[in-house]
C-alpha positions in Angstrom: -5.3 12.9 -27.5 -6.9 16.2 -28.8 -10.2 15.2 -26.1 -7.5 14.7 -22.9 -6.3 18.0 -24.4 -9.8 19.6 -24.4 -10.4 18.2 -20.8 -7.4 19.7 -19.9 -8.1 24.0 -20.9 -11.2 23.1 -19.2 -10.2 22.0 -16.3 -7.2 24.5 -16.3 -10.4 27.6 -17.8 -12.1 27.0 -14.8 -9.4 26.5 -11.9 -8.2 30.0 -13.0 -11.7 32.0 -13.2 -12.9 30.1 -9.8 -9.4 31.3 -8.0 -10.0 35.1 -9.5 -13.4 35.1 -7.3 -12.6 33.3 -4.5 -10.1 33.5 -1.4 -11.1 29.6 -0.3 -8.8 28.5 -3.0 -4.4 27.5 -3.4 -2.5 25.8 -5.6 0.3 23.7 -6.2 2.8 22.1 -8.4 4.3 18.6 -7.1 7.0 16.0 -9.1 7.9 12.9 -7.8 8.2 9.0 -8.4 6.1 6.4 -8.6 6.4 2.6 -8.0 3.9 0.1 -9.9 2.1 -2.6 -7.8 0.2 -4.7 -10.5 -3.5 -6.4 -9.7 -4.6 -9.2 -11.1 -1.5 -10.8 -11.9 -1.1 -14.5 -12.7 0.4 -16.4 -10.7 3.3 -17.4 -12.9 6.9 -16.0 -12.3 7.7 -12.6 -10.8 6.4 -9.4 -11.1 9.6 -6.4 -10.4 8.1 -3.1 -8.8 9.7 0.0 -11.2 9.9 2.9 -10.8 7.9 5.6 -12.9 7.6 9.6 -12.8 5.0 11.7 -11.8 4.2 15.1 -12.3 0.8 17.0 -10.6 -0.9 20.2 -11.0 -3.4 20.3 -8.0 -6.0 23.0 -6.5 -7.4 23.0 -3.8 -10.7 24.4 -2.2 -10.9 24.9 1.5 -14.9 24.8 2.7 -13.4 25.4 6.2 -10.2 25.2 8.4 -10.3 21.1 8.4 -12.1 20.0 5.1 -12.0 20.7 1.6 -11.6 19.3 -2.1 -9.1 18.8 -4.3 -8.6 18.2 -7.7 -6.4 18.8 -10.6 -4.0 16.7 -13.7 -1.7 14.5 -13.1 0.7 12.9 -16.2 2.4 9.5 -14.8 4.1 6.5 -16.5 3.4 3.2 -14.8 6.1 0.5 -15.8 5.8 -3.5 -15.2 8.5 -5.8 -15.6 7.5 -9.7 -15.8 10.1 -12.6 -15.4 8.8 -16.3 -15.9 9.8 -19.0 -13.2 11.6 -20.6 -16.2 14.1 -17.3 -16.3 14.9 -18.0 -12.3 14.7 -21.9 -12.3 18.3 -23.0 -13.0 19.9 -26.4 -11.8 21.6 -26.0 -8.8 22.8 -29.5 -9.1 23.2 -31.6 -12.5 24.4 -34.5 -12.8 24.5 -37.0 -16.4 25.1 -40.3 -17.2 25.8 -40.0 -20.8 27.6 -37.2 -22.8 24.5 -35.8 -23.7 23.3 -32.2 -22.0 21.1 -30.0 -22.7 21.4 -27.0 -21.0 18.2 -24.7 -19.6 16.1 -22.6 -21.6 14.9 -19.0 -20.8 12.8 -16.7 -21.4 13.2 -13.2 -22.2 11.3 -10.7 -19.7 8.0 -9.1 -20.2 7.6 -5.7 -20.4 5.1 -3.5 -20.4 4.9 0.9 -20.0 1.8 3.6 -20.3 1.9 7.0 -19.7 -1.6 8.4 -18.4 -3.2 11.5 -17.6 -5.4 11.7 -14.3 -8.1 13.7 -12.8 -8.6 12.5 -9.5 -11.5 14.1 -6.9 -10.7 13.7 -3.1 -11.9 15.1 0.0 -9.5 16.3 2.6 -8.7 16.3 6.1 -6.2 19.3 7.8 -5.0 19.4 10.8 -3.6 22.9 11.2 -0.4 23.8 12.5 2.9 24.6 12.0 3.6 21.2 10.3 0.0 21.2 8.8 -0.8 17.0 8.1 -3.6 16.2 5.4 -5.3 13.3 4.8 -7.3 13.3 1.4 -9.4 10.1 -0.3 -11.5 10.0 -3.3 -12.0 8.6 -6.3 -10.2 9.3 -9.9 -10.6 9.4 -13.8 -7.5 8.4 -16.1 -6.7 9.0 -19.8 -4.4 6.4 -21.9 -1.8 8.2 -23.8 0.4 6.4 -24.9 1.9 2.4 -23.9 4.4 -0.4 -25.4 3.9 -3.6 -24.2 6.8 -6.7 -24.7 5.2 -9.8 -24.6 6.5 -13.1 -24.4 3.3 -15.2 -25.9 2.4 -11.9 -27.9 -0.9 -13.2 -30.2 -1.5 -12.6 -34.2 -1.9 -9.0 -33.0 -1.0 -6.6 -30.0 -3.9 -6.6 -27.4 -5.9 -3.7 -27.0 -5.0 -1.4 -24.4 -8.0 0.2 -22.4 -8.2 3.9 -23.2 -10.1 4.6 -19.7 -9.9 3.8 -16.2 -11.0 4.3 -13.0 -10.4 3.8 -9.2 -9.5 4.5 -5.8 -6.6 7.1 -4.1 -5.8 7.4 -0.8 -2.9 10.0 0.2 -1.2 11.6 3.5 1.0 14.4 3.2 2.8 17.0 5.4 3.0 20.8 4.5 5.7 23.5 5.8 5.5 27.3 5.0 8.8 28.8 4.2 7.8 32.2 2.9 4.9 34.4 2.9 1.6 32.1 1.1 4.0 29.6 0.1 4.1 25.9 1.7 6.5 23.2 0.7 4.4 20.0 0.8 5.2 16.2 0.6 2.7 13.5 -0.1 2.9 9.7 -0.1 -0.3 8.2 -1.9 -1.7 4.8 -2.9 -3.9 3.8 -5.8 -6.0 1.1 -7.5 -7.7 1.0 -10.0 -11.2 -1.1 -10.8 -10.9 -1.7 -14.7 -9.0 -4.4 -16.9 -6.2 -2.7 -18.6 -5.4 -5.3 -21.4 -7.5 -7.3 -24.0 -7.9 -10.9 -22.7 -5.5 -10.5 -19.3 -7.0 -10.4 -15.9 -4.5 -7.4 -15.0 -5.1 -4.1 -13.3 -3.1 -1.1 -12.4 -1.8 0.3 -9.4 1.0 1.9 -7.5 2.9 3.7 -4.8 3.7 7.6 -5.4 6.1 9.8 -3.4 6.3 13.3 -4.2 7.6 16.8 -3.2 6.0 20.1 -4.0 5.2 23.8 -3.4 1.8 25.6 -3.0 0.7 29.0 -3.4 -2.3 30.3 -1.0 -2.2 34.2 -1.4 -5.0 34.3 -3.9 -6.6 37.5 -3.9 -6.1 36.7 0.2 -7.5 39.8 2.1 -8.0 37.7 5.4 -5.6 35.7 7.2 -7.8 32.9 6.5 -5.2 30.5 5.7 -2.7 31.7 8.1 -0.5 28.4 9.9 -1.4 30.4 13.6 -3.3 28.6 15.0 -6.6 30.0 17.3 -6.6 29.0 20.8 -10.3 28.8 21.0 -10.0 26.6 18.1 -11.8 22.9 19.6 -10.4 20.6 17.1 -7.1 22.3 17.3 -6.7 22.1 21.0 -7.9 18.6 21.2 -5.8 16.7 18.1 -2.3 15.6 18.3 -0.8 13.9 15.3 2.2 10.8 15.4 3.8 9.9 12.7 5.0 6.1 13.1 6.8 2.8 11.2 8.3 0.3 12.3 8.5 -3.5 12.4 6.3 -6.5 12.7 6.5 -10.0 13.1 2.9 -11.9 11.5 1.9 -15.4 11.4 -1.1 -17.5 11.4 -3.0 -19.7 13.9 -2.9 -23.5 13.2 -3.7 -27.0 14.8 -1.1 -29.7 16.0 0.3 -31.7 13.2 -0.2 -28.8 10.2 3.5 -29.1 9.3 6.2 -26.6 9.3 4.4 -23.0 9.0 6.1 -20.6 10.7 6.6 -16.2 10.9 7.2 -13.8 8.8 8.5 -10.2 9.3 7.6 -6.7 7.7 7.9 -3.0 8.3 5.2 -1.2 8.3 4.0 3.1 8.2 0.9 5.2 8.9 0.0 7.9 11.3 -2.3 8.1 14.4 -4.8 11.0 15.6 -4.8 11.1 19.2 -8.5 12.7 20.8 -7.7 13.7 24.8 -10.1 12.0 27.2 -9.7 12.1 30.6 -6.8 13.1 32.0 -4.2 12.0 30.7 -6.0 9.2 28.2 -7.0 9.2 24.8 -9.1 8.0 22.2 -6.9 6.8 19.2 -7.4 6.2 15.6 -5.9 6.8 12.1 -4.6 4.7 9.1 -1.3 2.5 9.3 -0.6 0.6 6.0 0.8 -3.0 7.2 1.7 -6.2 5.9 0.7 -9.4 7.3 1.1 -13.3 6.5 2.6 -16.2 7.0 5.9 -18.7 6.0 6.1 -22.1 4.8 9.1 -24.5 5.2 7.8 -27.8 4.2 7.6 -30.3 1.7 4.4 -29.5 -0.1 2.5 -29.6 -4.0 1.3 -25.7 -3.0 3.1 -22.9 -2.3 0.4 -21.1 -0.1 0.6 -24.0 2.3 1.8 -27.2 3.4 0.0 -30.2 0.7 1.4 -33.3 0.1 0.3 -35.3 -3.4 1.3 -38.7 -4.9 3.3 -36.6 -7.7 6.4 -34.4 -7.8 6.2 -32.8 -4.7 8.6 -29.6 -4.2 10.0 -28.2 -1.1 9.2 -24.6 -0.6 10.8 -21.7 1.1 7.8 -19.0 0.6 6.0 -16.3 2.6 2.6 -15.4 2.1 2.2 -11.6 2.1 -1.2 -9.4 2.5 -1.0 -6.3 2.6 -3.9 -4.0 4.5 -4.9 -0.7 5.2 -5.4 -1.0 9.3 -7.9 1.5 11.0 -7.5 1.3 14.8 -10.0 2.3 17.5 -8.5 2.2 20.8 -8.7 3.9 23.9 -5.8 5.0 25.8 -5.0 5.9 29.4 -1.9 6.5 31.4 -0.1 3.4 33.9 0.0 4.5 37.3 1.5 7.7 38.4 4.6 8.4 35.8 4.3 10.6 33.0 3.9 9.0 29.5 3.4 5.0 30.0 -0.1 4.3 28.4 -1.8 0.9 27.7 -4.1 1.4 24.6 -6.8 -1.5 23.7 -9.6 -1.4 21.2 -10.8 -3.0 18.3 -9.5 -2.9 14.7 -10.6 -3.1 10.9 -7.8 -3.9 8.0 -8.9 -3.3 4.3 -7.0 -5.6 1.7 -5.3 -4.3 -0.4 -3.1 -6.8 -2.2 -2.1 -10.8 -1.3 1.0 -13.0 -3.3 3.3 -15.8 -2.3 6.7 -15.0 -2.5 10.0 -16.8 -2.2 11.6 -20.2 -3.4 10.5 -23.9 -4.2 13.0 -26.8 -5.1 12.0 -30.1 -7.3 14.1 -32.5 -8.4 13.9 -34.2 -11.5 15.7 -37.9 -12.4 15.5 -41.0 -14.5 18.2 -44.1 -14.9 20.4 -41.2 -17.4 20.2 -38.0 -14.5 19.4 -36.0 -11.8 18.8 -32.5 -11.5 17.3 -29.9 -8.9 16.2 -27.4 -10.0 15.4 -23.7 -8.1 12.5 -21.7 -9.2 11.6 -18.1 -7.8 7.8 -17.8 -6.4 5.8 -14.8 -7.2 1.9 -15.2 -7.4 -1.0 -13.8 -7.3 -3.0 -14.6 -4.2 -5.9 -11.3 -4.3 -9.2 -14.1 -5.0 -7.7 -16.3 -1.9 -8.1 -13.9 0.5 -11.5 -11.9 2.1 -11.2 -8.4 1.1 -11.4 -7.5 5.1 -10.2 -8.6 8.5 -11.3 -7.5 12.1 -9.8 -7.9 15.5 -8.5 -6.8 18.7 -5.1 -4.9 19.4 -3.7 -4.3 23.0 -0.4 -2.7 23.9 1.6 -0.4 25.8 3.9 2.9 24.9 5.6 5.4 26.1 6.5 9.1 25.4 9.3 11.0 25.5 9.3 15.3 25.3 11.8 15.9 22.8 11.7 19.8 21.7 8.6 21.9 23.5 6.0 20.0 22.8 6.8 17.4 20.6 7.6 13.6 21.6 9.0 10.7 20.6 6.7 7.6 20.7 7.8 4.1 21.3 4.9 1.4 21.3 4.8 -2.2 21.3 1.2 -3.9 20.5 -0.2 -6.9 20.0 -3.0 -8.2 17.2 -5.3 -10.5 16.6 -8.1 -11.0 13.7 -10.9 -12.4 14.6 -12.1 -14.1 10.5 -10.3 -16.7 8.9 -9.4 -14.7 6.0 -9.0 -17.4 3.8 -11.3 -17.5 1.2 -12.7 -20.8 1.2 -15.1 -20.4 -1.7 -12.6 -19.1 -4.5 -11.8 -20.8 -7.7 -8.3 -22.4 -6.6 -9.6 -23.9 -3.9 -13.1 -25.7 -5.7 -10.5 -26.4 -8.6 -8.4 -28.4 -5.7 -11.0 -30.6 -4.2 -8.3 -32.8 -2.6 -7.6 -30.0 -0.5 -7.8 -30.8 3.7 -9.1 -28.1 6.1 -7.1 -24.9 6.0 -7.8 -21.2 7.6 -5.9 -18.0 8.3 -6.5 -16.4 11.5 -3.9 -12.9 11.8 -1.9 -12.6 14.3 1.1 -9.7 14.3 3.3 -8.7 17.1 5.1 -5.0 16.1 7.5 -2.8 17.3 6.9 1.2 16.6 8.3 4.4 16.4 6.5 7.6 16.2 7.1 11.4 15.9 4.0 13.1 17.7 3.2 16.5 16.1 0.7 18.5 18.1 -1.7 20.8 16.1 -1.9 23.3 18.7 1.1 26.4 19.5 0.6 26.5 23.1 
């Protein structure tokens, strides 16, 4: 504790004397909640996203109008919340013989709850305007302060915690001024990190954040350097437009005659899109849309993840499998005939993986000459190590826009994607563990439906 503390006047020493010397520089307070998204799990029983606060003290050093640095302290908590299948697998039918019953047994949950502190480093992209959007990626540094953990197979002693960790954050965000050097801002960010977090478990943290904040950039300001107007001469400015979009999708894989019963899944899905003019009346297009893609099964089968049959107790499942990307698009857009705002966009695609489970229900039955019983269990596993850490592909589509106040619009667009990999990972440890296991790939294929809110960075 006294070290994070020692870290922290440092940190705090320096972001004060580098702000009394330098007008590149604001600052901000933010508060908001967080929602944990475990790594590493195993895959037995469910793992419950909760909720956790966050609170972050950030500066920020501009090294022009579009780029910068950030950094500062952020103090979380990060809860997990662990039920077994045996808490979710009850007897939906039960029948006996005799007078003899014995009724199911479960499990109490497993929890576990750390509070850290975190310096992060990211670089930043602005797109100026009145709405000013930021994109910002980088890399951070946390400090264990304190944790509890509530386990059900809890050994002679508590495991060790890790007192360090490291890993990845990606965040978005949108910034308003409401008074003279004063923004409001609200960010949405991701992060992951790399290290085991627990003596003899596999696990590692991460998590969903959504915060509000304000920030101060009148420091010592004798400029307008930081002004929201926006320059007319300014290239970047007058070529970037900015469209905020979610929506739906519907995902499934590619298979062969005579698989069995796989079928779709749907999903929502969030991101944003920079749109570069070329041509008239085209664009190029790119940005960062966080999506979900997968696959169902309906079948009777000894896996969850797909449709395999064994001599043994065989269950029928009700599951989805769910992976989760990070999609960057490249596509070029241009206009359909003569009317205003219908564009076809094509181009190629690259989605980062960020997390993979199997989610939903299986049924078994068990019976001898005294009973029978079926029994329901929840599905909740851990698929990261099945899956290739990237897929690429092709996405073609069509939109429209419609003007809604001056120069903002309303985007609808409906696309089509393909990956070109079978993202199933072929060589993992399940699958040599399983060597009855018949030919099997995952090919991506999503059809979704989106709304946007286009933003342009430029007054005119």
């Amino acid at each position: 504790m006294k070290s994070s503390l020692t870290i922290i006047s440092l940190l705090l020493f320096f972001c004060c004397t580098t702000i009394s010397y330098s007008q590149h520089f604001s600052a901000g307070l933010s508060s908001g909640i967080n929602f944990s998204d475990i790594h590493g799990q195993l895959p037995v029983g469910k793992w419950k996203f909760m909720p956790g606060s966050v609170q972050n003290i950030y500066l920020n050093y501009s090294l022009n109008k579009n780029y910068g640095i950030q950094t500062g302290i952020s103090y979380y908590s990060i809860n997990y919340s662990h039920k077994y299948s045996d808490d979710n697998s009850y007897p939906i039918y039960y029948q006996f013989t005799t007078s003899d019953m014995i009724g199911p047994y479960y499990r109490s949950n497993e929890m576990m709850d750390f509070r850290f502190l975190r310096i992060p480093l990211l670089f930043t992209l602005s797109i100026p305007a009145k709405i000013q959007f930021t994109m910002k990626a980088g890399m951070f540094v946390s400090f264990l302060q304190t944790y509890n953990l509530n386990l059900y197979y809890p050994p002679v002693s508590q495991p060790k915690a890790e007192k360090h960790d490291y890993g990845y954050l990606f965040s978005s965000g949108l910034s308003y001024p409401f008074a003279e050097n004063f923004l409001v801002t609200f960010d949405v960010s991701y992060f992951t990190a790399r290290k085991k977090f627990l003596e003899g478990y596999s696990y590692r943290h991460g998590g969903s954040e959504f915060s509000f904040g304000v920030e101060y950039t009148g420091f010592l300001k004798k400029k307008k350097n930081h002004s929201i107007t926006i320059n007319s001469n300014d290239s970047l400015s007058s070529k970037i437009s900015v469209t905020l979009v979610a929506g739906s999708a519907y995902s499934w894989r590619m298979k062969t005659r005579g698989e069995g019963n796989y079928g779709g899944t749907a999903s929502s899905m969030v991101g944003f899109e920079l749109h570069f003019p070329v041509g008239k009346g085209g664009y190029f297009q790119t940005g960062l849309i966080l999506e979900r893609m997968g696959y169902s099964v309906k079948d009777s089968t000894s896996s969850f993840y797909k449709i395999l049959s064994k001599d043994s107790q065989n269950y029928y499942a009700n599951t989805k499998v769910q992976i989760d990307y990070v999609v960057i698009p490249a596509l070029i857009a241009f206009p359909i005939g003569k009317r205003n705002g219908l564009i076809f966009k094509t181009g190629p695609w690259l989605g980062l993986k960020m997390n993979a489970r199997t989610v939903g229900k299986a049924y078994i039955n068990y019976h001898s000459d005294n009973y029978y019983q079926l029994k329901e269990s929840i599905v909740y596993d851990d698929m990261e190590k099945m899956f290739k850490s990237y897929d690429i592909g092709w996405i073609a589509g069509c939109g429209v826009s419609v003007p809604v106040i001056k120069n903002y619009k309303a985007d609808l667009e409906l696309l089509y994607t393909a990956g070109f990999r079978d993202v199933f990972d072929h060589s993992g440890e399940a699958v040599q563990a399983n060597p009855y296991t018949p030919a099997f790939s995952v090919n991506n294929r999503t059809i979704s439906l989106l709304i946007g809110f286009k933003i342009p960075v430029s007054n005119k």
